[in-house]
C-alpha positions as CSV (number, residue, x, y, z in Angstrom):
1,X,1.2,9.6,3.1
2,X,0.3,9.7,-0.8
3,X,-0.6,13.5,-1.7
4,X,-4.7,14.1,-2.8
5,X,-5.7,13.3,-5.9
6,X,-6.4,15.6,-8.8
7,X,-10.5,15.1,-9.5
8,X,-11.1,15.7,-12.8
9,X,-14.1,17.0,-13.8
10,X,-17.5,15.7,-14.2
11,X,-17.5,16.0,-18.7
12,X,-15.0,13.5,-18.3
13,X,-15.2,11.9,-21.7
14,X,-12.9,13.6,-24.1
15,X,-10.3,15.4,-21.4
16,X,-6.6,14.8,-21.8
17,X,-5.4,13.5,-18.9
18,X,-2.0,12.3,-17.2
19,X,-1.3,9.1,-15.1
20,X,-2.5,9.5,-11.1
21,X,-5.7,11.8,-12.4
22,X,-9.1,10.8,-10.9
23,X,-11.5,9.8,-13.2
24,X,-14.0,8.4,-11.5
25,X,-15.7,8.4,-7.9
26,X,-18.2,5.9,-6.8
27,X,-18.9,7.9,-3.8
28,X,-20.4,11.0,-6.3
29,X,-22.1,8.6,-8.4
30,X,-25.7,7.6,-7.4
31,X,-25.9,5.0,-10.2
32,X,-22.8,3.4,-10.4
33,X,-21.5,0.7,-12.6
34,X,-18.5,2.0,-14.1
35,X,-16.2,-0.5,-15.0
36,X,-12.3,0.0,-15.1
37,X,-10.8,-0.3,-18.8
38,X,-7.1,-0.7,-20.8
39,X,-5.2,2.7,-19.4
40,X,-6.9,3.1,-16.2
41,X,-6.8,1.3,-12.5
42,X,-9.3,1.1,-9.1
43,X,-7.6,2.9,-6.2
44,X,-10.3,2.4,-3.6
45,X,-13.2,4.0,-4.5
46,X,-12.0,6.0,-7.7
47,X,-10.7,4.7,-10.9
48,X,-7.6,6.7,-11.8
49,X,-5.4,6.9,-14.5
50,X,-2.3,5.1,-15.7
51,X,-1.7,6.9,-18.9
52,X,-1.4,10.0,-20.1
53,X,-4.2,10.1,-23.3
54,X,-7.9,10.8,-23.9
55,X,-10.8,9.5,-21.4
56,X,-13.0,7.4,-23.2
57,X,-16.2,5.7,-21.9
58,X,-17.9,2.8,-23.3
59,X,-21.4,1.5,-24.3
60,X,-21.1,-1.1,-21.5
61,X,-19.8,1.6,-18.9
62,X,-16.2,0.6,-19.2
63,X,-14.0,3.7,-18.6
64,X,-10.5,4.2,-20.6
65,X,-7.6,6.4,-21.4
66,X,-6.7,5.8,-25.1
67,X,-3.3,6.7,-26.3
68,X,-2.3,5.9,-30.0
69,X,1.5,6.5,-29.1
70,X,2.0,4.0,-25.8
71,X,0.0,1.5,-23.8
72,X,3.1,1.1,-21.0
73,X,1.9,2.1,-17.5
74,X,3.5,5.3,-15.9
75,X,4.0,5.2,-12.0
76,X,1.6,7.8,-10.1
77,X,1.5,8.6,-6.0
78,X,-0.8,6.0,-4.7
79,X,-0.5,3.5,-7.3
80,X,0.1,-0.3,-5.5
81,X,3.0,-2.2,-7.6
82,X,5.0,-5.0,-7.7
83,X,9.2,-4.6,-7.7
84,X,12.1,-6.4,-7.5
85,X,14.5,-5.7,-4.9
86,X,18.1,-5.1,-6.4
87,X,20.2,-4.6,-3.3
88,X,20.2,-3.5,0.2
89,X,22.5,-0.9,1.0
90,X,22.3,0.4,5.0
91,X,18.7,1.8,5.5
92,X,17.5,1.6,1.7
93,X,16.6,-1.0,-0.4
94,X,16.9,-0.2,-3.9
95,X,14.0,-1.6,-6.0
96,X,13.1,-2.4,-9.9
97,X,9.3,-1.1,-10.6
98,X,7.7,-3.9,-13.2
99,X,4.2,-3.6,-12.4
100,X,2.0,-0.5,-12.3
101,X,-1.7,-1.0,-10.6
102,X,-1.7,-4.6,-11.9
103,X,-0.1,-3.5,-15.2
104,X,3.2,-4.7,-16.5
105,X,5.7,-2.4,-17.4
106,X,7.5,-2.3,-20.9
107,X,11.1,-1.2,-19.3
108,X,11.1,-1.3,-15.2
109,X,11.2,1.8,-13.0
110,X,13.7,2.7,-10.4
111,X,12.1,2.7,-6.7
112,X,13.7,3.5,-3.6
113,X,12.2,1.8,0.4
114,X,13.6,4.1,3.2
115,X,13.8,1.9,6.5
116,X,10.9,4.1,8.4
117,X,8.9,3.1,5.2
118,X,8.6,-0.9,5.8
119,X,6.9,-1.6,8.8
120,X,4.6,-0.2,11.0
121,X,6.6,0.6,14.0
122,X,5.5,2.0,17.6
123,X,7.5,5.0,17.3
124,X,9.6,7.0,15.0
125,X,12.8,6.4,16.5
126,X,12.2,2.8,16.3
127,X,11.1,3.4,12.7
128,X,14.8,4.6,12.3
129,X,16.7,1.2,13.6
130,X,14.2,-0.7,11.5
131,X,16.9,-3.7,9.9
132,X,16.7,-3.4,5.8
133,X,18.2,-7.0,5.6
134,X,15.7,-8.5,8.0
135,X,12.7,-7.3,6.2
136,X,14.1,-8.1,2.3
137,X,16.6,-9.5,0.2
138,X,17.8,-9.4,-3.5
139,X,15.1,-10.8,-6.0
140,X,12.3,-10.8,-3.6
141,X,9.2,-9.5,-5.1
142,X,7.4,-7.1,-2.9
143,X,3.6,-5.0,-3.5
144,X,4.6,-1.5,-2.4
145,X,2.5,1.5,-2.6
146,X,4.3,5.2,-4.7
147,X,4.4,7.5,-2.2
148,X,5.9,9.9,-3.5
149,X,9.2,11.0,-6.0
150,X,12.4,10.3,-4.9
151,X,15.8,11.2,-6.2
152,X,17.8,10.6,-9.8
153,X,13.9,9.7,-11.3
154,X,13.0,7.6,-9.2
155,X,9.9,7.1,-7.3
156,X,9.9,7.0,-3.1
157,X,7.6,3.8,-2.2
158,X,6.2,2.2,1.2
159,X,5.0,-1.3,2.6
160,X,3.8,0.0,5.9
161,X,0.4,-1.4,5.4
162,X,-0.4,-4.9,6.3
163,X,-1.2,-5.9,2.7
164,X,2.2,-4.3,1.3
165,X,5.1,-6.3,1.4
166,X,7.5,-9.3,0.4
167,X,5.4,-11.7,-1.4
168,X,7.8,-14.1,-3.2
169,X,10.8,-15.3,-2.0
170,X,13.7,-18.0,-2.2
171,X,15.7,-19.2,0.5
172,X,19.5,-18.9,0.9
173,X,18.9,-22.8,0.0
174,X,17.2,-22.2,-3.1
175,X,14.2,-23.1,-2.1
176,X,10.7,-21.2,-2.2
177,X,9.8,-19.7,0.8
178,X,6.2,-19.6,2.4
179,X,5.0,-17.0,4.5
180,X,4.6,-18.4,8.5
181,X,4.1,-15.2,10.3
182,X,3.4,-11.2,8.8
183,X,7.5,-11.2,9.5
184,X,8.9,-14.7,8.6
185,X,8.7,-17.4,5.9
186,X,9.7,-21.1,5.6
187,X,11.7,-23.1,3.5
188,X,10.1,-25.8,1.5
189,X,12.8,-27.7,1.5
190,X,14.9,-27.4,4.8
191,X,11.9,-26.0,7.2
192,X,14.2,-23.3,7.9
193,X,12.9,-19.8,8.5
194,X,14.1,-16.5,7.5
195,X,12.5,-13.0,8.2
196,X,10.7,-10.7,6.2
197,X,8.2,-7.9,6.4
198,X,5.3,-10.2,4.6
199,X,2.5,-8.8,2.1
200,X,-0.8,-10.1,4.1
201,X,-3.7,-11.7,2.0
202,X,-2.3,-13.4,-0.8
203,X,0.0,-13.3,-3.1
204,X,0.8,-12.4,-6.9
205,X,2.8,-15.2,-8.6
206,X,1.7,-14.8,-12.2
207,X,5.3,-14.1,-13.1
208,X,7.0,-17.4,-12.6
């Protein structure tokens, strides 16, 4: 599970902050209305950061994080983002970080799926005999969630939640494949299927 969040305090306005820093909470704020802005992301409830910079607020409410030096995301514990699978290798599947909370990266970021982290499974030893190549493939694109840091710089990530998951596809046949089930898709061409472990509730294709 994704470690608290640091709250920053409530003189907000001015701090220096660093990406995964809460800068917000709509349940502590009685009026409301604060709008998400370049530098920052929603997580919930909370509007966190996604750079390291100064917190700045706007006339019309909208909350940022300026910094003069770079605008390119950083990837924080509990951030949702989309990757690129580069290979599956035994009971990990090696990923390519290109979005940070709905924020394209500059230069992609190495991510790591253990098998116990893709699917929601009725126990842990099943969780261990989970099948890497039955849930994802080479250049699918998948929304994962940061859980945590994992080896070499790179960041430990999980799809266990129904929402998380493969969410673009091609088949072995080179056609697109369309989500049938929350674990297999379809060809469009052949009407073949092939499993995955399927994002739920829509998908992200502004890529293509």
């Amino acid at each position: 599970m994704p470690k608290e969040q640091k709250l920053v305090s409530k003189s907000i306005v001015g701090t220096c902050v660093v990406p995964g820093d809460v800068l917000h909470d709509d349940n502590k704020d009685e009026k409301g209305g604060v709008l998400v802005g370049e530098g920052t992301a929603r997580v919930g409830r909370r509007i966190v950061a996604t750079l390291s910079g100064t917190v700045e607020l706007s006339s019309g409410q909208v909350m940022s994080v300026e910094n003069k030096k770079s605008k390119m995301p950083i990837p924080f514990i509990g951030a949702v983002v989309l990757v690129r699978v580069v290979k599956v290798v035994g009971s990990f599947i090696s990923v390519d970080i290109f979005t940070v909370a709905e924020k394209q990266c500059k230069t992609p970021f190495r991510g790591t799926i253990k098998a116990e982290d893709i699917k929601a499974v009725a126990s842990i030893e099943n969780a261990k005999i989970v099948e890497t190549w039955r849930c994802m493939k080479p250049n699918d694109i998948v929304r994962a969630e940061i859980i945590g840091m994992g080896d070499r710089k790179s960041y430990q990530l999980s799809t266990l939640r129904d929402e998380l998951g493969v969410v673009y596809a091609m088949s072995n046949y080179g056609h697109q494949l369309i989500a049938t089930s929350a674990e297999e898709m379809q060809c469009v061409g052949t009407g073949q299927t092939e499993p995955r472990k399927v994002a739920l509730g829509g998908n992200d294709f502004w890529w293509i």
